[in-house]
C-alpha positions as CSV (number, residue, x, y, z in Angstrom):
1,X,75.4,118.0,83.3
2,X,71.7,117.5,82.1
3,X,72.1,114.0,82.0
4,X,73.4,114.0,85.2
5,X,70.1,115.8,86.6
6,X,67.9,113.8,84.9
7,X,69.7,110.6,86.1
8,X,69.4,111.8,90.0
9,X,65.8,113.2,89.3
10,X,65.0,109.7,87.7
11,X,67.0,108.5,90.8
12,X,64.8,110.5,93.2
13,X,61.4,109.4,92.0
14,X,62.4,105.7,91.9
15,X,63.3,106.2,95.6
16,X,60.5,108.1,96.4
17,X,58.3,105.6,94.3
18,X,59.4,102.4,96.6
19,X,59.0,104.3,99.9
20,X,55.7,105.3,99.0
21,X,55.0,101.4,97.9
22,X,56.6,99.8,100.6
23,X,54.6,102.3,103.4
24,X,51.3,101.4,101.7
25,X,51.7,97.8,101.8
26,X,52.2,98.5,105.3
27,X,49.5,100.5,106.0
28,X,47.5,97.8,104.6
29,X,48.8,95.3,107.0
30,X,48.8,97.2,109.6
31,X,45.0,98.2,109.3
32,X,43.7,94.2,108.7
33,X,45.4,94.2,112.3
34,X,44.6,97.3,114.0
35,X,41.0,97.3,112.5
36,X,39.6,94.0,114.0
37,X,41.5,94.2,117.5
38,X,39.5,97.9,117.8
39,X,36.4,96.1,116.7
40,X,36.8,93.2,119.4
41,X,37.5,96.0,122.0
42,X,34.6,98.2,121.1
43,X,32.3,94.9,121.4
44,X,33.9,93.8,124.4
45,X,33.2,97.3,126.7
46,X,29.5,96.8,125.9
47,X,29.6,93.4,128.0
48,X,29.9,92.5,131.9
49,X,33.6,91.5,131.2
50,X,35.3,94.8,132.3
51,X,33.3,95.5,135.4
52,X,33.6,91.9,136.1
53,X,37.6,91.4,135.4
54,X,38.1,94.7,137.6
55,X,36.1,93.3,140.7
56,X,38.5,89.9,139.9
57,X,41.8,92.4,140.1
58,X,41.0,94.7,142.6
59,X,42.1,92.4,145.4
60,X,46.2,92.1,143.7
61,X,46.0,95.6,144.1
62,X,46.6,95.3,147.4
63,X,50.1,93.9,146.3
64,X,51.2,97.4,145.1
65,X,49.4,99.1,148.4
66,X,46.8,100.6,146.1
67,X,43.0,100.7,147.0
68,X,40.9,98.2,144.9
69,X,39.5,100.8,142.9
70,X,42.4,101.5,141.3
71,X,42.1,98.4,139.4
72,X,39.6,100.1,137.2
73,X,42.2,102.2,135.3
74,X,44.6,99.5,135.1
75,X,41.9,97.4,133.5
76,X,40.8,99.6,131.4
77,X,44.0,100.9,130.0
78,X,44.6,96.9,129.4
79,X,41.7,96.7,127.3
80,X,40.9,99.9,125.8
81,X,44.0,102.8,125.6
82,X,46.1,105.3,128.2
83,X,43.5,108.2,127.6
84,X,40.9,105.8,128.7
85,X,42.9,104.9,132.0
86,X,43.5,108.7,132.6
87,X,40.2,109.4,132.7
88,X,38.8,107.4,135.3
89,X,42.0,107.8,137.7
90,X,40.9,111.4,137.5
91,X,37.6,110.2,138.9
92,X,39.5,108.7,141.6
93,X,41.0,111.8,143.1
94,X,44.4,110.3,143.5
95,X,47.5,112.0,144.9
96,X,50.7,112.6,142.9
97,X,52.5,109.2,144.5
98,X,49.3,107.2,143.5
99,X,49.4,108.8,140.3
100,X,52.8,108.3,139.6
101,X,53.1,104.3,140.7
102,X,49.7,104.1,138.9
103,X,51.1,105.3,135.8
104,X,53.9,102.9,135.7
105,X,51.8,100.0,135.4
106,X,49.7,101.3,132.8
107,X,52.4,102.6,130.8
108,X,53.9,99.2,131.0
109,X,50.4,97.2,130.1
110,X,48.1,99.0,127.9
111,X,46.1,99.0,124.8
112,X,47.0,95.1,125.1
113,X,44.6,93.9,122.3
114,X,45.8,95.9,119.6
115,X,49.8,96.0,120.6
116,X,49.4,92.4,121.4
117,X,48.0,92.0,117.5
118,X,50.8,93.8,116.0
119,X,53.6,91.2,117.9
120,X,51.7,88.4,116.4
121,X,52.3,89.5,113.2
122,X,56.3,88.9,113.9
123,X,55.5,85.7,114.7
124,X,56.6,85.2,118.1
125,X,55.3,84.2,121.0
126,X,52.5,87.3,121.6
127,X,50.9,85.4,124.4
128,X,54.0,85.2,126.6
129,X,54.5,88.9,126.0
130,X,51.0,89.4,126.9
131,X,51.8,87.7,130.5
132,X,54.9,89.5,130.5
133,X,53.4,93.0,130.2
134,X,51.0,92.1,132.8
135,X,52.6,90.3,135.6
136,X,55.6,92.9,135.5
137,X,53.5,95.5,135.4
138,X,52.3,94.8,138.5
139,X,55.7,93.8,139.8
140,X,57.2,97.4,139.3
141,X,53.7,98.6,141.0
142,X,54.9,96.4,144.3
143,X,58.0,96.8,144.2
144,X,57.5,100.9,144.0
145,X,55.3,100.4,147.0
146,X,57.3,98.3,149.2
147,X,61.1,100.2,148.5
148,X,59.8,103.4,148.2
149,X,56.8,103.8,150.2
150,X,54.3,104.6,147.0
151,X,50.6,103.9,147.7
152,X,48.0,105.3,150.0
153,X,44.5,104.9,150.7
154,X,41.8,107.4,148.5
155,X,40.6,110.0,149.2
156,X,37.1,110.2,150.5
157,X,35.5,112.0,147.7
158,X,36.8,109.3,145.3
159,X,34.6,107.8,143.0
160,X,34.3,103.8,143.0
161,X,32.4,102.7,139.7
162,X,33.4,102.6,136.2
163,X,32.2,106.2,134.3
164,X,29.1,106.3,133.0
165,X,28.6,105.3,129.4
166,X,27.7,107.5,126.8
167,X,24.2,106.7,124.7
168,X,24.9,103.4,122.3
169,X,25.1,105.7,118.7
170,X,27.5,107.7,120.5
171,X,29.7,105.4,122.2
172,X,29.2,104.1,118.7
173,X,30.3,107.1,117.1
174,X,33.2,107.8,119.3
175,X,34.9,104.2,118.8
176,X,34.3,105.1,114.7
177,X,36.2,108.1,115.4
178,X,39.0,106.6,117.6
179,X,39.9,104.2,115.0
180,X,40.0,106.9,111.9
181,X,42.4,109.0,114.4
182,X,44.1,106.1,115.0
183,X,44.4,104.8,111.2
184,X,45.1,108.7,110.1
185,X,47.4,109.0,112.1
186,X,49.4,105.7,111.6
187,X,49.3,106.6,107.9
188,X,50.3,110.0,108.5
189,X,53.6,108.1,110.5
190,X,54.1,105.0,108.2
191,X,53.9,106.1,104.7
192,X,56.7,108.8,105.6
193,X,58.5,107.6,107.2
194,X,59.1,104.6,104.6
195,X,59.7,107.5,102.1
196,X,62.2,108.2,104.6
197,X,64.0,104.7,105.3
198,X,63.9,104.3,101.2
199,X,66.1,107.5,101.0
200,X,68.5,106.5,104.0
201,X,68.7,103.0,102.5
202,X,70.2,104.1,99.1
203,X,72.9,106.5,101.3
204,X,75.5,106.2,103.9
205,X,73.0,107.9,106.5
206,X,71.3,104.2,107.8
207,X,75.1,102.8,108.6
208,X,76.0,105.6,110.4
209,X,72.9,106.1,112.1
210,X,72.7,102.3,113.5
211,X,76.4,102.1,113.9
212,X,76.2,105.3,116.6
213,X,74.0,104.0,118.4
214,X,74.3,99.9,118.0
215,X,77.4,99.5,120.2
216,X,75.3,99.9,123.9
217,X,72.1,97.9,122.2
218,X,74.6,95.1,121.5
219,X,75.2,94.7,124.7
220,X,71.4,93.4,125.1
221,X,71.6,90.7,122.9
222,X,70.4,93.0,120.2
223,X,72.0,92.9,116.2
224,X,71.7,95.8,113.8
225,X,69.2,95.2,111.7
226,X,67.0,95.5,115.8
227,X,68.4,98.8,115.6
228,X,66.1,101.1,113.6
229,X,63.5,99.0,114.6
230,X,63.9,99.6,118.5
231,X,64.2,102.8,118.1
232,X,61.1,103.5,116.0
233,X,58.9,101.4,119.0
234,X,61.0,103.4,121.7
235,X,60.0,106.7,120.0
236,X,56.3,106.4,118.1
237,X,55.2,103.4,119.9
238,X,54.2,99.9,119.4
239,X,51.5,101.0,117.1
240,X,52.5,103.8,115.2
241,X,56.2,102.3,115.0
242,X,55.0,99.6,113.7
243,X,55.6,99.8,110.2
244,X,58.9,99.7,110.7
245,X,59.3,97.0,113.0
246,X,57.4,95.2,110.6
247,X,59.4,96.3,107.3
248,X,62.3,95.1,109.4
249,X,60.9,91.7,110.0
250,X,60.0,91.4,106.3
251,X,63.2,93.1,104.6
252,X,65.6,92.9,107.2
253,X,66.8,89.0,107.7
254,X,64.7,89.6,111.4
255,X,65.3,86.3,113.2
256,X,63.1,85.2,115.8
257,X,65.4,85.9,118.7
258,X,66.0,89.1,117.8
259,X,61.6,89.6,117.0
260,X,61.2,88.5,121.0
261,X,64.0,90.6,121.9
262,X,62.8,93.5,120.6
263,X,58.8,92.9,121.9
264,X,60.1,92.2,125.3
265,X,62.1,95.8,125.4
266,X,59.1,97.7,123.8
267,X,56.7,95.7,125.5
268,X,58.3,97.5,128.7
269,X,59.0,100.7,127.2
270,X,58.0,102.4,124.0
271,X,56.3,106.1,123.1
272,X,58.5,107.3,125.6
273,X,57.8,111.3,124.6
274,X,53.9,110.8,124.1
275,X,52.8,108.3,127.0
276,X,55.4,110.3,129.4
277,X,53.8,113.9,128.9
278,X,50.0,112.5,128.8
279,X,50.6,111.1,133.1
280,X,52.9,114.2,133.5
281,X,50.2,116.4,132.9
282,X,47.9,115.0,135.3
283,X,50.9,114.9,138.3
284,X,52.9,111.6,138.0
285,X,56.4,112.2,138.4
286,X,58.2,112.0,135.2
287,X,61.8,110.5,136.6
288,X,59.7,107.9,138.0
289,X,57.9,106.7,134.9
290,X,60.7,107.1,132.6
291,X,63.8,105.8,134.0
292,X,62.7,102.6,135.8
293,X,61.2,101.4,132.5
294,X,64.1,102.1,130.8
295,X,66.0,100.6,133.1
296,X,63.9,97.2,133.5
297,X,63.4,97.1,129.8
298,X,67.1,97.1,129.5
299,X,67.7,94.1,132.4
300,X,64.9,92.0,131.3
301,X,65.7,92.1,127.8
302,X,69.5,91.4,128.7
303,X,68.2,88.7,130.6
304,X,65.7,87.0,127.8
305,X,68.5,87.4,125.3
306,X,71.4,85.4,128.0
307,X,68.8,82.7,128.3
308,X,67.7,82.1,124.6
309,X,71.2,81.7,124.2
310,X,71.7,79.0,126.5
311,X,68.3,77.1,125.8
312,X,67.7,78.1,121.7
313,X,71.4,78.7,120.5
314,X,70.4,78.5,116.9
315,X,66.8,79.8,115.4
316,X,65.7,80.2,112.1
317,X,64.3,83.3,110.3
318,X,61.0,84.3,111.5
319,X,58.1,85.3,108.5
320,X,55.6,87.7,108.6
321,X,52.0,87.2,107.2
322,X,52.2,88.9,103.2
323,X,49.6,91.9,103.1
């Protein structure tokens, strides 16, 4: 019986051991992405670009019967994150229907730079995602304005400019501390949760896990080794899922069907707990930014896998850069 404990304590640690390993490397990786696209953001809000790409947009927003200031939040949740968009539609003074069509779009296109990084690192084709995110972001803005009546003109009290910027050390200061919250916290949600999937791996809990819930993916287009993967995107985000989406890619025979298939469905729809309660607590309507995401996600990914089958029957394996 001793030996038998030292065996599964040996066991154990060797486990434990790899997990740790595996989530470092992907820490690693996931910083020499995450790092520079924050850099490029933080440089890029101290130009014209923003102001100057929101007085370009504001005229398509016409297309989802919003106001042209609206297109400030939109941009800015393109370039920068969804806390950033929140805050200046709160200086907008919109209603709960503007808020709610409003958050669909963002929640469809944001934090582009830096999601955007992490798809290249599948090596598929980030820059038709990127258009994809964007023009059907836009769509589901329009078509929630022209079925179901969302839109409306502002307020009069509404504000029409970008916020005001902060002095340069502390806008400075506070895009230092948004990328250590966002590396912490990626850390804190990689590392063990590769602990984890080391565990799972060396027992029957994995195969039973994907095989409950493959059977509706399948219908997609998707295989099961897209499973865990998915799920981790649909749950933590692009981001902070993306150790796992990564390890799958790496580890997991990911082909590069399958690493579109599953960009195209996150792309749409992923941090489905998080980014639903941040617009809930301002007023959006949670039905309406949860289940038509889910559902286009869903159709659009159905309908990308139908027509890689017909124009790319047979793809090879798809590499990911080492760390």
């Amino acid at each position: 019986m001793p030996v038998g404990r030292d065996s599964d304590t040996v066991s154990t640690r060797e486990t434990a051991r790899a997990g740790l390993h595996r989530g470092l490397r992907l820490f690693v990786a996931l910083v020499k992405v995450m790092a520079p696209a924050y850099l490029a953001v933080a440089i890029l809000k101290r130009t014209v670009v923003l102001e100057a790409l929101c007085a370009f947009v504001a005229p398509a927003m016409e297309l989802c019967g919003l106001p042209p200031e609206t297109a400030v939040p939109m941009v800015v949740g393109w370039f920068i994150n969804l806390y950033a968009a929140i805050g200046a539609m709160q200086a907008l003074s919109l209603n709960a229907s503007q808020i709610t069509q409003l958050a669909v779009v963002c929640l469809i296109a944001h934090n582009l730079v830096v999601e955007v990084a992490v798809v290249a690192r599948l090596k598929t084709r980030w820059f038709l995602i990127l258009v994809f995110r964007v023009l059907f972001g836009l769509a589901m803005g329009a078509a929630m304005h022209y079925l179901f009546g969302f839109g409306g003109d502002l307020s009069p009290d509404a504000a029409s400019i970008l916020p005001p910027r902060p002095g340069m050390l502390e806008e400075w200061g506070k895009d230092a501390m948004g990328l250590a919250n966002t590396l912490g916290k990626t850390f804190a949600i990689v590392v063990p949760l590769m602990v984890l999937m080391e565990f799972l791996r060396n027992g029957p809990w994995l195969d039973r896990l994907t095989n409950a819930t493959y059977r509706p993916l399948r219908i997609l287009g998707l295989e099961k080794h897209s499973v865990m993967p998915l799920w981790a995107g649909f749950f933590l985000g692009i981001a902070y899922g993306a150790g796992m989406i990564l390890d799958a890619a790496e580890n997991e025979g990911f082909t590069g069907r399958q690493a579109f298939l599953v960009s195209v469905f996150l792309g749409v729809c992923h941090a489905i707990v998080e980014d639903t309660l941040l617009f809930a607590a301002i007023g959006a309507n949670v039905f309406w930014i949860t289940v038509p995401r889910i559902a286009l996600a869903c159709i659009l990914t159905w309908m990308s896998a139908h027509l890689l089958a017909r124009v790319r029957p047979v793809e090879n394996g798809v590499r990911i850069e080492q760390a």
